[in-house]
The first five atom37 places (N, CA, C, CB, O) and aatype in JSON, in Angstrom:
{
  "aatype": [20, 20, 20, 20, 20, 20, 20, 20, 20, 20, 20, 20, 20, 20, 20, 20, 20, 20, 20, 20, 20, 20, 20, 20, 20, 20, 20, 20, 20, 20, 20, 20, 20, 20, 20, 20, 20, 20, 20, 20, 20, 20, 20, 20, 20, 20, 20, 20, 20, 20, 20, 20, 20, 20, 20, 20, 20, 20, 20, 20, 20, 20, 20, 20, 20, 20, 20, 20, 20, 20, 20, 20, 20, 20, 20, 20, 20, 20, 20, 20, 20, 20, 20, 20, 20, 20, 20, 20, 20, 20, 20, 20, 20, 20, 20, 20, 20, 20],
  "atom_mask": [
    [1, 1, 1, 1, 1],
    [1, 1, 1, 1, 1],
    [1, 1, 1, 1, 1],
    [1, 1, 1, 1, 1],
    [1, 1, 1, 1, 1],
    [1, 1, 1, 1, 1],
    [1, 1, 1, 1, 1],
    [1, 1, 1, 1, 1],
    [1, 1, 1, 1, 1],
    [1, 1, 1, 1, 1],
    [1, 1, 1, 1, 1],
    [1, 1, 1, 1, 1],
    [1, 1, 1, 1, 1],
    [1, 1, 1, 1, 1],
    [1, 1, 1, 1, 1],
    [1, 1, 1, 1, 1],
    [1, 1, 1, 1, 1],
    [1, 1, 1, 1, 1],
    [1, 1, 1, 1, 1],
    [1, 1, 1, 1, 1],
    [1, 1, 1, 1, 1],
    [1, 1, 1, 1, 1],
    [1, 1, 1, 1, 1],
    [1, 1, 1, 1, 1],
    [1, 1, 1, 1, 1],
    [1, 1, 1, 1, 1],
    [1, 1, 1, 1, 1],
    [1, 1, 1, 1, 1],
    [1, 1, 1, 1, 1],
    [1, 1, 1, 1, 1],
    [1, 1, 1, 1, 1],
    [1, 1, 1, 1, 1],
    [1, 1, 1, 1, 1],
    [1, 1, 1, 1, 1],
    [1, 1, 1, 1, 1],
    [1, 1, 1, 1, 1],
    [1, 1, 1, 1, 1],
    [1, 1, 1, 1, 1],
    [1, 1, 1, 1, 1],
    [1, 1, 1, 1, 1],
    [1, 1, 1, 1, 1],
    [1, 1, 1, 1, 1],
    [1, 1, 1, 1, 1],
    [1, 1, 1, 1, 1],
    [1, 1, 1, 1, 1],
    [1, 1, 1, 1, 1],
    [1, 1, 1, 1, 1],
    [1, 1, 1, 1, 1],
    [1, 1, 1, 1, 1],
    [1, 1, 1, 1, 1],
    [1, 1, 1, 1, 1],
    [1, 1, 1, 1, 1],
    [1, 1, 1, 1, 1],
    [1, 1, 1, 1, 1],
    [1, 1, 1, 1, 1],
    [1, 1, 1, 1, 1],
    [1, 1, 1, 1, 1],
    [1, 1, 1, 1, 1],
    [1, 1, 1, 1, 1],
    [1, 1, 1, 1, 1],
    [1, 1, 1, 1, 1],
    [1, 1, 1, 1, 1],
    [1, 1, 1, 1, 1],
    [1, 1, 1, 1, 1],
    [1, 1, 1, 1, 1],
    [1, 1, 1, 1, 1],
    [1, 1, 1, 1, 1],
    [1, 1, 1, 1, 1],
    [1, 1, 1, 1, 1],
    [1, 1, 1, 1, 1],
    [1, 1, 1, 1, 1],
    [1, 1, 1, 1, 1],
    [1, 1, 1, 1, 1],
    [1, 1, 1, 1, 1],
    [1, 1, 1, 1, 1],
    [1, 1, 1, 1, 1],
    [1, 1, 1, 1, 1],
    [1, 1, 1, 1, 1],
    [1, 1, 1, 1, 1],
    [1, 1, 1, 1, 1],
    [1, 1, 1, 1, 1],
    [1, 1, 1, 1, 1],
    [1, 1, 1, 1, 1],
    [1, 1, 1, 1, 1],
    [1, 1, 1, 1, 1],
    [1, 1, 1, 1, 1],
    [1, 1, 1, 1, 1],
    [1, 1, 1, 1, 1],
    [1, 1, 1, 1, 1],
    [1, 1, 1, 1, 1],
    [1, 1, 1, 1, 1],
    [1, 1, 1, 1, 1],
    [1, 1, 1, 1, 1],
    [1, 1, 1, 1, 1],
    [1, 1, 1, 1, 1],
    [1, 1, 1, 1, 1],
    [1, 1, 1, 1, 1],
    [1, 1, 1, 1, 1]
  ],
  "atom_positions": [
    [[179.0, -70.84, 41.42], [178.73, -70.51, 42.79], [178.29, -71.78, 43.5], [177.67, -69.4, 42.91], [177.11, -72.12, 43.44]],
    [[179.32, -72.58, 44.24], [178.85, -73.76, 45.27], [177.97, -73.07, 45.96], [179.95, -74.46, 46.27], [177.93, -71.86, 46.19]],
    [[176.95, -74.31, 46.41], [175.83, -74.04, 47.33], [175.38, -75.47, 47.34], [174.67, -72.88, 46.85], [175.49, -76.46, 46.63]],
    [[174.65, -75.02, 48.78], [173.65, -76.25, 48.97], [172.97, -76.56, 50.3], [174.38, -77.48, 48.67], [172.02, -75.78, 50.38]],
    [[172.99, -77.02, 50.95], [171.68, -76.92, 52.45], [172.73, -77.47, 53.4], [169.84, -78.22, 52.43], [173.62, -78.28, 53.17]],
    [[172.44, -76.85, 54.51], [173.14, -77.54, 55.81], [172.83, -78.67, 56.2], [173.01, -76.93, 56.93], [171.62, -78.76, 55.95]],
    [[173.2, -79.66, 56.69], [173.2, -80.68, 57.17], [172.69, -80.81, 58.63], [174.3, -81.04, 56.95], [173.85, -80.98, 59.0]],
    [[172.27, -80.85, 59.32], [171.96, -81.24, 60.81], [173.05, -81.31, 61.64], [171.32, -82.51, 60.94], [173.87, -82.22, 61.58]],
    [[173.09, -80.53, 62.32], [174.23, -80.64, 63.56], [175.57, -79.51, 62.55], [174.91, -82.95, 63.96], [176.64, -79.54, 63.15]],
    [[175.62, -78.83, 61.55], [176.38, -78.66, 61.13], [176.06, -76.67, 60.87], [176.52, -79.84, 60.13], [175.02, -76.07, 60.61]],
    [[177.47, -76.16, 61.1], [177.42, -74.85, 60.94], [177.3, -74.06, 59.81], [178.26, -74.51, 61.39], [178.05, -74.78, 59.15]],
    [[177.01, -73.26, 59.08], [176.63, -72.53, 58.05], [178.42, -72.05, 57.89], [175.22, -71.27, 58.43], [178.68, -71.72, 56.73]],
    [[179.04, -72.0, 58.39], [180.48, -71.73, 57.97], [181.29, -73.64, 57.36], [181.41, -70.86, 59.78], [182.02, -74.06, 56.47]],
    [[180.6, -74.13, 58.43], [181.05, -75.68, 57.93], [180.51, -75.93, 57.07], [180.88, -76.8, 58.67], [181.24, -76.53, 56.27]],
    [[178.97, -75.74, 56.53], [178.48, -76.24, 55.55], [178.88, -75.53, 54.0], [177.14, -76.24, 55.91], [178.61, -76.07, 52.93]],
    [[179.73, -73.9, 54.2], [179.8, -73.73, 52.93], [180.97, -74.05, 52.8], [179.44, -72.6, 52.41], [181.27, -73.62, 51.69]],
    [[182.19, -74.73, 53.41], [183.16, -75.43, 53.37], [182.89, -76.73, 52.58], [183.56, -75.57, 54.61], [183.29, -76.89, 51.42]],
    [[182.16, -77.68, 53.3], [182.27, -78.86, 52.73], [181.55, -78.16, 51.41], [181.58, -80.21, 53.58], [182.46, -77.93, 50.62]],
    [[180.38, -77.76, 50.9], [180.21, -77.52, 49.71], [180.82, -76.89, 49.07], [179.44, -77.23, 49.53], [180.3, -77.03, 47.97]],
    [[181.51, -76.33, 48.98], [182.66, -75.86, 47.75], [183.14, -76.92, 47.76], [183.8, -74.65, 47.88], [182.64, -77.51, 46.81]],
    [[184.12, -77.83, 48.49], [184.95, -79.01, 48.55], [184.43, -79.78, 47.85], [185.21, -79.58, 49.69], [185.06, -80.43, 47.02]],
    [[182.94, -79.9, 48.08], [182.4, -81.08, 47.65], [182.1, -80.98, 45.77], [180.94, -81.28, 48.66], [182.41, -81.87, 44.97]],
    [[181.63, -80.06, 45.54], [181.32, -79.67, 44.22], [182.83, -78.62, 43.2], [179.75, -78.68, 44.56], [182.75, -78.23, 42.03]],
    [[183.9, -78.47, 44.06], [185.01, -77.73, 43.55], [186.28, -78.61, 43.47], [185.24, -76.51, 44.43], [187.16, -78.51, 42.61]],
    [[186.25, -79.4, 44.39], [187.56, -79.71, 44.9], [188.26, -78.72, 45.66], [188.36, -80.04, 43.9], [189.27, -79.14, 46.23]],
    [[187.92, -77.26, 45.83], [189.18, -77.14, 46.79], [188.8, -76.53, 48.04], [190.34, -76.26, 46.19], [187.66, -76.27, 48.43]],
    [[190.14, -76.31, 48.73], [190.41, -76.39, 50.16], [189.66, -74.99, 50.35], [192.14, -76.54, 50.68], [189.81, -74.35, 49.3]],
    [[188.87, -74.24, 51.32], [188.37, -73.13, 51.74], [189.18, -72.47, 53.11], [186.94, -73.45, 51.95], [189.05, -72.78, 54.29]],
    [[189.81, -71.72, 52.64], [189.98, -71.13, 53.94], [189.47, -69.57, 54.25], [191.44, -71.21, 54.18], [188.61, -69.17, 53.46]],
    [[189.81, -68.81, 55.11], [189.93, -67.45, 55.4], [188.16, -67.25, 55.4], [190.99, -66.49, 54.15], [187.9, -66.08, 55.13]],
    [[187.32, -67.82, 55.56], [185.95, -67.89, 54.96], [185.45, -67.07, 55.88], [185.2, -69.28, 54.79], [185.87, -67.1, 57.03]],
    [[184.31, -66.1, 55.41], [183.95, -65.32, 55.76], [182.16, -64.22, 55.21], [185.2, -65.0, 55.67], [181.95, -63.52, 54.22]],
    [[181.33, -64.54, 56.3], [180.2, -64.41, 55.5], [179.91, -62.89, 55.16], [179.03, -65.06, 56.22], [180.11, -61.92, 55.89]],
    [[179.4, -62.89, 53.91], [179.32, -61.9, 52.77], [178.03, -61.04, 53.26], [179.12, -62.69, 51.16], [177.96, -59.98, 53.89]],
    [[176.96, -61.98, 52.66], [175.36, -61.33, 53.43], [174.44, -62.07, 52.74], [174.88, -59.51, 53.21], [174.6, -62.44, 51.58]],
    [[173.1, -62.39, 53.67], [172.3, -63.0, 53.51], [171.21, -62.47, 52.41], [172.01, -63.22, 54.63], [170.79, -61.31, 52.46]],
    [[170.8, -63.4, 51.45], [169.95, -63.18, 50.9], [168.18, -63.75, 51.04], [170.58, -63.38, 50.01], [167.97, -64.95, 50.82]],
    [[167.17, -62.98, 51.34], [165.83, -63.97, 51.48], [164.62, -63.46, 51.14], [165.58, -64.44, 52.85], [163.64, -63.53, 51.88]],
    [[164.61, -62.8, 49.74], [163.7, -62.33, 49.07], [162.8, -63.39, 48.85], [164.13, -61.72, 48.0], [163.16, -64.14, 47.95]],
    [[161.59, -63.73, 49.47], [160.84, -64.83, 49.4], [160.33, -64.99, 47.65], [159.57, -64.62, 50.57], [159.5, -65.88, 47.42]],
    [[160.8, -64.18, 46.54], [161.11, -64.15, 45.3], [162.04, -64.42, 44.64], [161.0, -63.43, 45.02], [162.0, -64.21, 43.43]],
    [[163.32, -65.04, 45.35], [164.43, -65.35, 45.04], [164.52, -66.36, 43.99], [165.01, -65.63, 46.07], [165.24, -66.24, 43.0]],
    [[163.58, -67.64, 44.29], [163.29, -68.75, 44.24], [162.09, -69.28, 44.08], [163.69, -69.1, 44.97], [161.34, -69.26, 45.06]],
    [[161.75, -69.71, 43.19], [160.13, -69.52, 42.22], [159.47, -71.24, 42.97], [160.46, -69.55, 39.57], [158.33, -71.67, 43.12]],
    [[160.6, -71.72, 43.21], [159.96, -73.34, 43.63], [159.75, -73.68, 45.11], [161.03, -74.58, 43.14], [159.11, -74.63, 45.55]],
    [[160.68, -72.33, 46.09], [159.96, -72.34, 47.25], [160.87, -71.11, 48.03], [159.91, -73.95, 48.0], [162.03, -70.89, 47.7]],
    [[160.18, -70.34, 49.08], [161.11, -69.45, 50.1], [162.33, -70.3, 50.87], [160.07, -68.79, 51.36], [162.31, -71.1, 51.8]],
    [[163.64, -69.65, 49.88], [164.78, -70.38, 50.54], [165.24, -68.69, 50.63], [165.87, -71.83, 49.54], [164.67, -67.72, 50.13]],
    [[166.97, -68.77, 51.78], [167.27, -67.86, 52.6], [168.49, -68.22, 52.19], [166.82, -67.79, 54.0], [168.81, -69.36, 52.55]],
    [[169.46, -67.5, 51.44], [170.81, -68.17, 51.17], [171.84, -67.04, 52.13], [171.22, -68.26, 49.21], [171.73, -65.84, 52.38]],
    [[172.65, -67.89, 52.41], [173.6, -66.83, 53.27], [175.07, -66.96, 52.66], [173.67, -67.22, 55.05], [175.47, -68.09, 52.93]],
    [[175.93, -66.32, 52.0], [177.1, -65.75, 51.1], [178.07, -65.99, 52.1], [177.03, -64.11, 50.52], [177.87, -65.75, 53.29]],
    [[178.99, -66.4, 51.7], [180.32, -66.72, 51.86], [181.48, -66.43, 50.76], [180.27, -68.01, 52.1], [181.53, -66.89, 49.62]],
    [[182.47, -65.47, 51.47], [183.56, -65.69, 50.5], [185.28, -66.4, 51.22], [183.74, -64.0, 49.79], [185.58, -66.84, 52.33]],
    [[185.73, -66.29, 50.48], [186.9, -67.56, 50.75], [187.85, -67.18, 50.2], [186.71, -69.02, 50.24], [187.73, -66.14, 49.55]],
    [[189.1, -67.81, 50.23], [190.09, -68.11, 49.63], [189.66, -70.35, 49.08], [191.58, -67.53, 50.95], [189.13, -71.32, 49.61]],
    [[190.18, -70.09, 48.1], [189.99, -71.25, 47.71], [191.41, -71.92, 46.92], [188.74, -71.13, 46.89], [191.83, -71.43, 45.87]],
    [[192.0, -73.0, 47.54], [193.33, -73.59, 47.17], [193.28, -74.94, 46.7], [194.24, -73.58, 48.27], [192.47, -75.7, 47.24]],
    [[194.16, -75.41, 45.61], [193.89, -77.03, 45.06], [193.34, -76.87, 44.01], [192.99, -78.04, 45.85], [193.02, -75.77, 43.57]],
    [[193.13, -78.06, 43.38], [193.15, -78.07, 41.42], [191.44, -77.79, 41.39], [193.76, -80.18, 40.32], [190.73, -78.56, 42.04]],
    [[190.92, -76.85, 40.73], [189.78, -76.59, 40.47], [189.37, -77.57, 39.79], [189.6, -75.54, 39.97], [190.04, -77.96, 38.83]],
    [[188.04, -78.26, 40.19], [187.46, -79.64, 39.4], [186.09, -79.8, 39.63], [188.12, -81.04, 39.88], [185.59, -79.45, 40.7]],
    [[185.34, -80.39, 38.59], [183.77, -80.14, 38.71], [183.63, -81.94, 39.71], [182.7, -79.92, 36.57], [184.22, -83.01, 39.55]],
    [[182.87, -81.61, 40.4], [182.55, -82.8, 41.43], [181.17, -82.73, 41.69], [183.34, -82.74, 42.85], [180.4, -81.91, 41.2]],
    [[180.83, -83.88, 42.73], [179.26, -83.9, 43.58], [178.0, -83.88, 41.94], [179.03, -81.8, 44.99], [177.69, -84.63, 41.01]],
    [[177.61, -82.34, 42.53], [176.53, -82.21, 41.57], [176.71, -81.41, 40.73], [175.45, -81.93, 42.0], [175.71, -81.04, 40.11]],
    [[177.81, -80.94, 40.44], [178.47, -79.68, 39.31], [178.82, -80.29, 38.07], [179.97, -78.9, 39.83], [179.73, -81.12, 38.06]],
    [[178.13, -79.94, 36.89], [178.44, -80.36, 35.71], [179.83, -79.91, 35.47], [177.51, -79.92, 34.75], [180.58, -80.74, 34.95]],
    [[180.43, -78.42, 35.85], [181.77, -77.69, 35.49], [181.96, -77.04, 36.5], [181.87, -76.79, 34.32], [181.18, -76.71, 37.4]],
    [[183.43, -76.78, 36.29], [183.86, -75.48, 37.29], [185.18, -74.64, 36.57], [184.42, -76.13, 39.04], [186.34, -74.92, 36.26]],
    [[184.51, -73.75, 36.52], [185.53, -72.58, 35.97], [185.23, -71.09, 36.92], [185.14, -72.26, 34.06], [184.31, -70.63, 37.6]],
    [[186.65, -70.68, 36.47], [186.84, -69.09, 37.19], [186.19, -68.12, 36.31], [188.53, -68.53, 37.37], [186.76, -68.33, 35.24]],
    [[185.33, -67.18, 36.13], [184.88, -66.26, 35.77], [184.98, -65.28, 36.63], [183.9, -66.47, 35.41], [184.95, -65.48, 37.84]],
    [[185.12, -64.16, 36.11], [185.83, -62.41, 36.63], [183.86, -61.88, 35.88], [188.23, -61.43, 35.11], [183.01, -62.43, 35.18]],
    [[184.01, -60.49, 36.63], [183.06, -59.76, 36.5], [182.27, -59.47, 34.79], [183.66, -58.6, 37.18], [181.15, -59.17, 34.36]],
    [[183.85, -59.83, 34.16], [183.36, -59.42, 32.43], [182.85, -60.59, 32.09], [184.6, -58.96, 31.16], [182.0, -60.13, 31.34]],
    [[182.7, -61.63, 32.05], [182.53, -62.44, 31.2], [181.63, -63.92, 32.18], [184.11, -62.64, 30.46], [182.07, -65.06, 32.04]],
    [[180.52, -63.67, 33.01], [179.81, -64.51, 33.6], [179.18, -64.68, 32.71], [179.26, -64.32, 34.65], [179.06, -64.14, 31.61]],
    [[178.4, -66.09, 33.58], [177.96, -67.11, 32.51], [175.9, -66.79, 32.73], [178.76, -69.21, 33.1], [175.35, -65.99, 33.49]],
    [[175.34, -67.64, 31.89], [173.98, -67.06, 31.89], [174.27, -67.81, 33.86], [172.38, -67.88, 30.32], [175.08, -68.63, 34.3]],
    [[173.04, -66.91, 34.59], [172.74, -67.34, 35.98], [171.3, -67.57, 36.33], [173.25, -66.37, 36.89], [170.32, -67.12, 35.74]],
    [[171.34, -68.26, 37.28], [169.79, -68.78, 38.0], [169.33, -67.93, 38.93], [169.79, -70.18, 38.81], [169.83, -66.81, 39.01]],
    [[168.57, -68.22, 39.55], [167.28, -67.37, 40.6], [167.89, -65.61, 40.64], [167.26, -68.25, 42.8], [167.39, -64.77, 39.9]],
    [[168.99, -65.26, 41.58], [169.04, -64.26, 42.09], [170.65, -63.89, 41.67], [168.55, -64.37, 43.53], [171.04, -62.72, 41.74]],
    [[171.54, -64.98, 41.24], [172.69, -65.18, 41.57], [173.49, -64.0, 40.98], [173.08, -66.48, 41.2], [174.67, -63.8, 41.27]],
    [[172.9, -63.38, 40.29], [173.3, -62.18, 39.24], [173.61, -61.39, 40.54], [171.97, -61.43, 37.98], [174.71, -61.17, 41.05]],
    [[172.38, -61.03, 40.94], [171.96, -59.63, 41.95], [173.49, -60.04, 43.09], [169.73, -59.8, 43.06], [174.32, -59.27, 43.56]],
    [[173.41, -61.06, 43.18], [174.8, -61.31, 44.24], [175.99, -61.23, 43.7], [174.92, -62.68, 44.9], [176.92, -60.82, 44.4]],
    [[176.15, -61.49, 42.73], [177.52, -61.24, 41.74], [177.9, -59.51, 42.11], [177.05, -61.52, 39.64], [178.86, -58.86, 42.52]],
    [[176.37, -59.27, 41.64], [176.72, -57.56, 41.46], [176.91, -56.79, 42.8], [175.4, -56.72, 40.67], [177.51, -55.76, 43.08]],
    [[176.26, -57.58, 43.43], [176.86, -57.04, 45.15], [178.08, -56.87, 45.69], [176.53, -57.86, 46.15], [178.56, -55.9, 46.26]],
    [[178.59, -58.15, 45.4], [179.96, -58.6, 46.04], [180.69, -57.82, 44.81], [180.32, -60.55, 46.25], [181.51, -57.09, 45.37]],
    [[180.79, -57.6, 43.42], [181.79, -56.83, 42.83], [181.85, -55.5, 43.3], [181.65, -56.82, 41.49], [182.91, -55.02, 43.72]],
    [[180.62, -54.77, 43.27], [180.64, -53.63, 43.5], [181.4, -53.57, 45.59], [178.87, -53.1, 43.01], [182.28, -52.98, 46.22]],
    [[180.66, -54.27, 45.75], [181.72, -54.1, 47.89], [182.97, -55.07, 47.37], [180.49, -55.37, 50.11], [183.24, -55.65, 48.42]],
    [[183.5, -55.36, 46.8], [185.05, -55.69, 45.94], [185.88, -54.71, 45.29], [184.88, -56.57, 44.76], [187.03, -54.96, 44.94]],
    [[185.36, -53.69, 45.14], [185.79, -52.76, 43.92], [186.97, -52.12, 44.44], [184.66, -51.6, 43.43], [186.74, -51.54, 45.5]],
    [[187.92, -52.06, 44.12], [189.47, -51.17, 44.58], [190.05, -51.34, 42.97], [190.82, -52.19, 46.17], [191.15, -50.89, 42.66]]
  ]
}
């Protein structure tokens, strides 16, 4: 799951663009926000407010920036996760489900 902080002067639709790009390699389009998360428990090292984006994503998947890896994982087989990222997995599958 790319992420990372907005930049100054820059939009929360632009910023989760360049971060996927930046840490994925690929192109984002169709992007479209999911829903905000800001359980001031989210995050044990300080109250952060993350806001979800989903995409279409095009171009050779590649670990970049600050990403050790990047791979596709489906609902069966995620990998251990950090702060909350589970609870959002399980969001977006379940409002995914057809």
């Amino acid at each position: 799951m790319p992420g990372g902080f907005v930049d100054y002067g820059e939009s929360l639709e632009e910023a989760a663009a360049r971060e996927a790009r930046e840490e994925t390699g690929l192109i984002i389009t169709n992007l479209r926000q999911f829903h905000t998360y800001s359980d001031p428990s989210r995050d044990a090292r300080l109250h952060t407010c993350s806001t979800v984006f989903i995409a279409h994503g095009s171009g050779a998947l590649v670990a970049a920036d600050d990403a050790k890896q990047a791979t596709l994982f489906t609902h069966d087989n995620l990998p251990p996760l950090a702060f909350d990222h589970g609870r959002i997995l399980a969001d977006y599958f379940l409002a995914t489900k057809n």
